[in-house]
GUTISE-356626 format. One record per residue (C-alpha): residue in one letter; x, y, z. Coordinates in nm, 2 decimals. Example, Ala and Ser with C-alpha at 12.3 -4.5 7.8 and 13.67 -1.06 7.14 Angstrom:
// GUTISE-356626
A:1.23:-0.45:0.78
S:1.37:-0.11:0.71
// end
This chain:
// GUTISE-356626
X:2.37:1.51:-1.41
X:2.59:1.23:-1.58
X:2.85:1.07:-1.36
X:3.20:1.04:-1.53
X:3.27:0.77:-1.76
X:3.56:0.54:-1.67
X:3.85:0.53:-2.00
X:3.77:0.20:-2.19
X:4.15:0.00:-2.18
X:4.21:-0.10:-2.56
X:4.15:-0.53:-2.65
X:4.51:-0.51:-2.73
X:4.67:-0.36:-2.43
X:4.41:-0.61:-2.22
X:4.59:-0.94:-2.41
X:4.89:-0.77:-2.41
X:4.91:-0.73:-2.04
X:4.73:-1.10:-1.93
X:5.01:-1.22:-2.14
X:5.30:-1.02:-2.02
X:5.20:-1.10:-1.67
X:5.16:-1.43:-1.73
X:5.47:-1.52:-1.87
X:5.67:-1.26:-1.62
X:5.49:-1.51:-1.35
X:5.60:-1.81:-1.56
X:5.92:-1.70:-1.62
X:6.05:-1.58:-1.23
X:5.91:-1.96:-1.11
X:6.09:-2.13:-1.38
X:6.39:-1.89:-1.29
X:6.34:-1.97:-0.93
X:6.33:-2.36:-1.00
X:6.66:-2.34:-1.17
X:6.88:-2.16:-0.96
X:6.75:-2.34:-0.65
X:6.85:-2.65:-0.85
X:7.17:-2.56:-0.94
X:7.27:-2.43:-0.63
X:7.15:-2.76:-0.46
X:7.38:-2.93:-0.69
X:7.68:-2.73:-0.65
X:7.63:-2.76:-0.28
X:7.62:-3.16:-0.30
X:7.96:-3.15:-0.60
X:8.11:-3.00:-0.31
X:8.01:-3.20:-0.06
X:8.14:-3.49:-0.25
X:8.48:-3.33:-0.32
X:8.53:-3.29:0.06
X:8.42:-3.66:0.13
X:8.72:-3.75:-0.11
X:8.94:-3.55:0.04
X:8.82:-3.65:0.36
X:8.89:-4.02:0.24
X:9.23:-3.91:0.09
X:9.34:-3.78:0.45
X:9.23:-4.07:0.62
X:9.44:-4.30:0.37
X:9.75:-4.05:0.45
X:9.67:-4.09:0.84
X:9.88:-4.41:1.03
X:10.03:-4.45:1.40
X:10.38:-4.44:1.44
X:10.57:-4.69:1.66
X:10.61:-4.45:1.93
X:10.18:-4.46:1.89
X:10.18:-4.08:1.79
X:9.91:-4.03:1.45
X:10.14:-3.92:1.15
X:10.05:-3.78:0.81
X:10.29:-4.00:0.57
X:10.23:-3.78:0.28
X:10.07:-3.45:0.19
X:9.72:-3.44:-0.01
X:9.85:-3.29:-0.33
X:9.69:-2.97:-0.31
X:9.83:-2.66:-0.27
X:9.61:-2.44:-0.10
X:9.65:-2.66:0.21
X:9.98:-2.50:0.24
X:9.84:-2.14:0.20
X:9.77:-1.96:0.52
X:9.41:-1.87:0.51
X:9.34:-2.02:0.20
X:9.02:-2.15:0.27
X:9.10:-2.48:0.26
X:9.21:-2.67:0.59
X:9.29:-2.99:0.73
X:9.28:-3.10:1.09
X:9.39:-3.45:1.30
X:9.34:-3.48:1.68
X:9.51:-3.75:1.86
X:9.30:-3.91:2.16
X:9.58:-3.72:2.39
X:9.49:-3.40:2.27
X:9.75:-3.36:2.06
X:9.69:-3.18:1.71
X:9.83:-3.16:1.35
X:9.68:-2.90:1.09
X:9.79:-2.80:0.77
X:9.99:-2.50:0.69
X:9.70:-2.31:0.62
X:9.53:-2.31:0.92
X:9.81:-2.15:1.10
X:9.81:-2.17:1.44
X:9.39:-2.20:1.46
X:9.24:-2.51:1.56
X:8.88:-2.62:1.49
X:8.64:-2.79:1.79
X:8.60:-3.17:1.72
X:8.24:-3.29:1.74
X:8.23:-3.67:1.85
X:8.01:-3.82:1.51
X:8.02:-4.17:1.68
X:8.27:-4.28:1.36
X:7.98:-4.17:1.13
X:8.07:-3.84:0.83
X:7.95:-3.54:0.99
X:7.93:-3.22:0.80
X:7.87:-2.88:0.94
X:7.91:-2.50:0.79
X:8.13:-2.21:1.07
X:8.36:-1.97:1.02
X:8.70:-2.02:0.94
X:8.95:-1.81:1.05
X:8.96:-1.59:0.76
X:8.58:-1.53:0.83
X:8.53:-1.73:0.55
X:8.23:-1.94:0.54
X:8.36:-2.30:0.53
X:8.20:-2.61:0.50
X:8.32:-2.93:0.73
X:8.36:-3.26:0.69
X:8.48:-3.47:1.00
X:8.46:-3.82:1.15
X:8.66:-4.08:1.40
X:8.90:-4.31:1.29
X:8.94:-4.62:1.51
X:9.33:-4.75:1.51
X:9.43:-5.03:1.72
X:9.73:-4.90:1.82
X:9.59:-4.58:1.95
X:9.45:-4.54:2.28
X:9.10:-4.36:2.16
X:8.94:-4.22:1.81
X:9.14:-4.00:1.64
X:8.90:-3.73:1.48
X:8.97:-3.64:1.15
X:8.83:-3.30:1.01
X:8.88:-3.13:0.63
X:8.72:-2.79:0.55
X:8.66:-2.54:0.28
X:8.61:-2.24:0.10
X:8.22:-2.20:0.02
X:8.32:-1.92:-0.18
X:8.36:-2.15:-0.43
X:8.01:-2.28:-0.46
X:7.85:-1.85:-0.37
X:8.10:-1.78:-0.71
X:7.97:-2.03:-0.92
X:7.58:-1.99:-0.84
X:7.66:-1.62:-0.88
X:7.76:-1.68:-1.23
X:7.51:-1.86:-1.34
X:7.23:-1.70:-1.14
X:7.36:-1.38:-1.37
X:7.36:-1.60:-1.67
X:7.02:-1.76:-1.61
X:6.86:-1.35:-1.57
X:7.03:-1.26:-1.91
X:6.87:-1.57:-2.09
X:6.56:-1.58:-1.95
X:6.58:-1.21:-2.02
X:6.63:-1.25:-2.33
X:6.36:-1.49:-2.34
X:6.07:-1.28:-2.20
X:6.22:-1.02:-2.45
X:6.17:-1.24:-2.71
X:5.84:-1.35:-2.59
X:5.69:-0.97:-2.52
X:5.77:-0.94:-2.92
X:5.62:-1.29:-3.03
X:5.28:-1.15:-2.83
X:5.30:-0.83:-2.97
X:5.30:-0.98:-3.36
X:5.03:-1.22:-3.26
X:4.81:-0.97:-3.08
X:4.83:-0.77:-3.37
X:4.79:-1.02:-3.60
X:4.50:-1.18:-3.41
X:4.30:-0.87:-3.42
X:4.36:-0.80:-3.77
X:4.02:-0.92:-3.86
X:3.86:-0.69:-3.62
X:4.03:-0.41:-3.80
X:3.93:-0.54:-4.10
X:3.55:-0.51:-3.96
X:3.58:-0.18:-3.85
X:3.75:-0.09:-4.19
X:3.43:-0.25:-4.35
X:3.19:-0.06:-4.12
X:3.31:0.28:-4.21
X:3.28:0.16:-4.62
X:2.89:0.09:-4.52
X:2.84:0.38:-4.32
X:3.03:0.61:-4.59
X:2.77:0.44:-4.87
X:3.06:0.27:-5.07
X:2.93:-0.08:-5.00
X:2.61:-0.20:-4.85
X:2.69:-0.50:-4.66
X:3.03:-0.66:-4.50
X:3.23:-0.89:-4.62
X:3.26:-1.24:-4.57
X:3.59:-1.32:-4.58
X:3.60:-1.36:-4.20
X:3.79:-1.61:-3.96
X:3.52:-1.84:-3.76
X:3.60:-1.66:-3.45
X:3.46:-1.31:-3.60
X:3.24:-1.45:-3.90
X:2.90:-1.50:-3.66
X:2.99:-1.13:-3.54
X:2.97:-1.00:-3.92
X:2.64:-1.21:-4.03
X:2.45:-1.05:-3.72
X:2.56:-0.71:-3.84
X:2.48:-0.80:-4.21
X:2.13:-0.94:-4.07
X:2.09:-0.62:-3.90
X:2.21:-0.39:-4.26
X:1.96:-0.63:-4.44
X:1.70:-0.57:-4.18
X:1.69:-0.22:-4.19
X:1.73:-0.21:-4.58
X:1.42:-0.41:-4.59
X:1.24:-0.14:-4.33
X:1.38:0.13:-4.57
X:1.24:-0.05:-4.88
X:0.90:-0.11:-4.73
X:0.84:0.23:-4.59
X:0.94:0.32:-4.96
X:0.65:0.12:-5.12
X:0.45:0.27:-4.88
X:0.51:0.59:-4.91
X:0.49:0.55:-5.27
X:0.14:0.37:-5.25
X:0.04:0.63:-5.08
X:0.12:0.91:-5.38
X:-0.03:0.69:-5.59
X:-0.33:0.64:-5.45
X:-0.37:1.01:-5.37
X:-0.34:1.11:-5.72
X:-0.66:1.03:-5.85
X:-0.83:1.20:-5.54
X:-0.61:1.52:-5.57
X:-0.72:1.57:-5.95
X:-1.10:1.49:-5.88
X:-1.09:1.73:-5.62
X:-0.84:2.00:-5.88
X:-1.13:1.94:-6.12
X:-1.46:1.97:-5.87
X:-1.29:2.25:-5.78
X:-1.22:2.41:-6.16
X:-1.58:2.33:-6.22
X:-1.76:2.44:-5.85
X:-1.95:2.12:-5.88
X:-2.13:1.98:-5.55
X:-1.95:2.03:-5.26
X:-2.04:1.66:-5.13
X:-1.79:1.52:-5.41
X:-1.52:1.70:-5.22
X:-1.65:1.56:-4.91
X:-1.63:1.19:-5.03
X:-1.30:1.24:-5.22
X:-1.12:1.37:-4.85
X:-1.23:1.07:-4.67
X:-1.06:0.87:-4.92
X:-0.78:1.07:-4.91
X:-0.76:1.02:-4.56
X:-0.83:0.64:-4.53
X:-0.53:0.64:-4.78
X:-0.33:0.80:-4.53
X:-0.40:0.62:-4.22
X:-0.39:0.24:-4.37
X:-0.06:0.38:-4.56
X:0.08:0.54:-4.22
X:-0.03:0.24:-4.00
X:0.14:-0.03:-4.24
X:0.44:0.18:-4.22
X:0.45:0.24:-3.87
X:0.36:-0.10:-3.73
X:0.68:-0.21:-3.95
X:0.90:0.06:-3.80
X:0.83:-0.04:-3.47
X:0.85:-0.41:-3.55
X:1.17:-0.64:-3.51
X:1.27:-0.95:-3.35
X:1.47:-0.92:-3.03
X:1.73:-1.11:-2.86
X:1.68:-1.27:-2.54
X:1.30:-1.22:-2.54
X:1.03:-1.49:-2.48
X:0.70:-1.39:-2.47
X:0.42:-1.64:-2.40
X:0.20:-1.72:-2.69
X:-0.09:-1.85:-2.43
X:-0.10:-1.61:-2.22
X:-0.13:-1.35:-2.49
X:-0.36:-1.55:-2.67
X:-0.62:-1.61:-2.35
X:-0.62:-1.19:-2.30
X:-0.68:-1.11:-2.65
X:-0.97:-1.39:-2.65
X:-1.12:-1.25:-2.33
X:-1.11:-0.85:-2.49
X:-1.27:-1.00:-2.79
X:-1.59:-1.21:-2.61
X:-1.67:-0.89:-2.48
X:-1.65:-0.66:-2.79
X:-1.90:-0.95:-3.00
X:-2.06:-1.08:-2.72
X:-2.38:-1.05:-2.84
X:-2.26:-1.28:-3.10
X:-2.18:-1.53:-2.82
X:-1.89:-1.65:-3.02
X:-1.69:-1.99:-2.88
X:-1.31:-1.85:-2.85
X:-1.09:-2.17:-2.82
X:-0.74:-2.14:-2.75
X:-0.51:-2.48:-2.80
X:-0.16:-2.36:-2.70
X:0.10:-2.53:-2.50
X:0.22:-2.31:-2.16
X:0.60:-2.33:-2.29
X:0.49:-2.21:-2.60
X:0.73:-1.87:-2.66
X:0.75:-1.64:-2.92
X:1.09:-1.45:-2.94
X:1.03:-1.11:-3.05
X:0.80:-0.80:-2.90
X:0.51:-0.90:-2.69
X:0.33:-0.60:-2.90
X:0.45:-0.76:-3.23
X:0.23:-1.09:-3.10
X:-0.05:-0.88:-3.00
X:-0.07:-0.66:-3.33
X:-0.02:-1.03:-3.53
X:-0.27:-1.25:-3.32
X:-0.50:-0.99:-3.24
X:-0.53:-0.90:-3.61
X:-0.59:-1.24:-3.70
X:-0.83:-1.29:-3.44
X:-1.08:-1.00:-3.46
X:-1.07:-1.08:-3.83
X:-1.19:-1.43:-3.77
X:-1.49:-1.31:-3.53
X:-1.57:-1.06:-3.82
X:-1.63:-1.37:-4.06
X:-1.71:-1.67:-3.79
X:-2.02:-1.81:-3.78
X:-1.96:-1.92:-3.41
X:-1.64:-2.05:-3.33
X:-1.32:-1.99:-3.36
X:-0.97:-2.18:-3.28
X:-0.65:-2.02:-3.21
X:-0.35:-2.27:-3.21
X:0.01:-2.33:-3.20
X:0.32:-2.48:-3.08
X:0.65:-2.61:-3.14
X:0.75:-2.82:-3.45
X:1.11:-2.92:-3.60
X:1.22:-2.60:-3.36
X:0.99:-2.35:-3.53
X:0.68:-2.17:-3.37
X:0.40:-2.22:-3.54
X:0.08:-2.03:-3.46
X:-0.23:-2.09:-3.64
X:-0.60:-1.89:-3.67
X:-0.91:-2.06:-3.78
X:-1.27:-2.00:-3.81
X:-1.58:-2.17:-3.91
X:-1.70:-1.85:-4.17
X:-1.74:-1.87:-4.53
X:-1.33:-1.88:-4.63
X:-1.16:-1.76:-4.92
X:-1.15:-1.96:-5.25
X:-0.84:-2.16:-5.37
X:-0.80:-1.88:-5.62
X:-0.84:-1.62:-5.32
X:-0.56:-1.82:-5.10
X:-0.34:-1.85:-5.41
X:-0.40:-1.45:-5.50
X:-0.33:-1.36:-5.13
X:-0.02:-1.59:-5.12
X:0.12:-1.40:-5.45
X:0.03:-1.03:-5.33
X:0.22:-1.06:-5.02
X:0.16:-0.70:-4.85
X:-0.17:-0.59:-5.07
X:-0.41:-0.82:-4.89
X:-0.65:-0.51:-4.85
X:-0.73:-0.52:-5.25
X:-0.82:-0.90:-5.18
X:-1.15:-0.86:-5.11
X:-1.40:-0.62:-4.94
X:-1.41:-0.62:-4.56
X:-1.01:-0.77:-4.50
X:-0.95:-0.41:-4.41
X:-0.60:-0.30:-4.34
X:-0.50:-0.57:-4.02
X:-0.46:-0.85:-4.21
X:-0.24:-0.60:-4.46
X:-0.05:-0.51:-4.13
X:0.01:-0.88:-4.00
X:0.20:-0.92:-4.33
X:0.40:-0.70:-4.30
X:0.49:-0.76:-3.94
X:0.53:-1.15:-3.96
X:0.78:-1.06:-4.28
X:0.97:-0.83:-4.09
X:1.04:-1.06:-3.77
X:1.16:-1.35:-3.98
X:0.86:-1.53:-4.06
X:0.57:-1.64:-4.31
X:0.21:-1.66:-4.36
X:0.02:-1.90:-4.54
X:-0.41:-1.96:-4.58
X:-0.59:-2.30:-4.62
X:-0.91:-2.45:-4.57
X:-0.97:-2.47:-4.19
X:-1.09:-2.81:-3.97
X:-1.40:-2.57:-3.90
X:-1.48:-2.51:-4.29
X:-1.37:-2.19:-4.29
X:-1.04:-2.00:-4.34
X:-0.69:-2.08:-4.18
X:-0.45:-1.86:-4.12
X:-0.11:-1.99:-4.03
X:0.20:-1.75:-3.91
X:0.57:-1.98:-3.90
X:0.86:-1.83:-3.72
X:1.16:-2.01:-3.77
X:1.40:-2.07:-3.45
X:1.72:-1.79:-3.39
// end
């Protein structure tokens, strides 16, 4: 039973979104900042207009000779002579006696003693407006105490302005997270136009009208298109291979097939027929082996298998398949030593090599390796008879035919070819330390 698969979100509603939430965020704290700014600034203008008109009252304020407190002259504004404009003024005599603007009627406000400092407080006024207060005491010499001074107003003015611009600082940042949602939209898009591009490429090599993708990629997307091209060129090369093989195999059959048409034509001994099938089907199994140990091999990602630790196991199966031989198996391979691919790809390659080296050694062999300018190195030598420089040089040219080198290399050594080609690397033969032959496999670093 397969459970339910959960719906895959899109790349481009996933950037859209991070980036819409992100500058929503952005944009509500920078909105935030500013109207709490503002507002803190309006508040303190107005604060400072009622400290100047506090300070214009106090200039207007003077004892008469009779020692009564007197207004000489009004402060030039007139919603102090509105009732309930919002805007009041207040003096109060040591006595108890009180004069008020116009527009305070016949209200009064409580005087707080501020010990002759500016005090400032919010109430109601008696409008049930808010209002915001500015008082002190004023020290005459000709009065008997402090006279408290007091002028209020309207906050309405400061809640109208904020309002104001608190709906014109929405509308523009609006407008700018508008704009912004647009300007992500075109670069999303635009972004992931390459990716489009690869998918438009991928459908041209899996509808056969190109065989590889192109290279016109941004950096970003290029190492994505080489791994796939790397993979295209990979399997090509399977597909060619198992090609050749296939058509080795018809050709080698073909000379069998008409020996056996005519044996057959003429009823000649049956033992001809005999011999001519078990060529036929060594031709199929070396032919079928090649082409299966390629199909199977490949270099994968993120695997390290130990070349040592192979190496030992496949040297301890061998002393007990020639031990009557009593062969010397030496192994010289550091413990980091990795190979990144298959651990059965290492096993075909070095056990291959290995079991061919016993075949031909007259009583040692040496299996080494390691590390050198990044590349893995691995190298299989024996103290037999060798091949000939012309041998090495023939075997070097033929690549994959190195069973038609020479009786008894048999089809592994054909095999190891094939596999050390396939996962990226080469082979190469020279005289060994021990006199005989040396083969070497390189694999170059991913």
């Amino acid at each position: 039973m397969t459970g339910s698969r959960r719906p895959v979100v899109s790349l481009s509603v996933r950037l859209v979104a991070g980036a819409l939430v992100w500058t929503l965020l952005l944009l509500a704290a920078g909105g935030g900042v500013l109207a709490l700014a503002f507002r803190d600034t309006v508040e303190r203008e107005f604060s400072h207009r009622l400290d100047a008109m506090l300070r214009a009252m106090i200039a207007a304020t003077e004892i008469t000779p009779a020692g009564e407190v007197a207004v000489v002259h009004p402060l030039g504004d007139p919603r102090f002579d509105q009732i309930y404009s919002g805007w009041y003024w207040q003096v109060s005599e040591p006595g108890g006696r009180q004069l008020r603007s116009r527009s305070l009627w016949d209200g009064a406000f409580d005087s707080v003693d501020g010990g002759g400092a500016l005090h400032t407080r919010r109430l109601t006024g008696p409008g049930g407006e808010s209002l915001l207060l500015a008082e002190r005491d004023l020290a005459f010499p000709e009065a008997n105490g402090p006279v408290h001074v007091i002028i209020a107003g309207d906050l309405r003015e400061v809640s109208d302005g904020v309002r104001r611009f608190d709906l014109l600082l929405v509308s523009a940042l609006g407008l700018l997270g508008l704009g912004m949602v647009v300007a992500i939209l075109i670069q999303v898009r635009f972004g992931l136009r390459p990716l489009r591009a690869l998918a438009g490429d991928l459908d041209a090599v899996r509808a056969g009208t190109r065989p590889r993708l192109s290279q016109a990629y941004p950096r970003e997307v290029a190492p994505l298109a080489e791994a796939m091209n790397g993979v295209l060129d990979q399997d090509a090369a399977l597909i060619e291979r198992a090609r050749t093989h296939v058509g080795n195999l018809a050709h080698g059959l073909k000379t069998p097939l008409a020996i056996v048409a005519a044996e057959l034509a003429g009823l000649a001994d049956r033992r001809v027929l005999g011999d001519q099938l078990r060529v036929m089907e060594r031709l199929i199994a070396h032919h079928l082996g090649r082409a299966s140990a390629v199909a199977g091999a490949g270099r994968a990602l993120g695997i390290k298998v130990p070349v040592r630790e192979v190496a030992e196991s496949l040297a301890g199966a061998l002393s007990r398949i020639f031990a009557e031989r009593k062969l010397v198996l030496d192994i010289d391979v550091p413990w980091d030593a990795a190979y990144g691919g298959h651990r059965e790809d290492l096993e075909e390659m070095l056990g291959n090599l290995m079991e061919n080296a016993c075949k031909w050694s007259a009583g040692r062999i040496m299996m080494s390796g390691g590390a050198v300018n990044g590349a893995l190195v691995l190298a299989v030598e024996d103290d037999g008879p060798g091949m000939s420089p012309e041998q090495m040089g023939d075997a070097a040219r033929r690549g994959s035919r190195f069973d038609e080198l020479a009786p008894g290399w048999g089809l592994g050594l054909s095999i190891v070819s094939d596999l050390v080609a396939v996962n990226g690397g080469d082979m190469g033969f020279s005289r060994s330390r021990l006199g005989g032959l040396c083969v070497t496999l390189r694999f170059p670093a991913r």
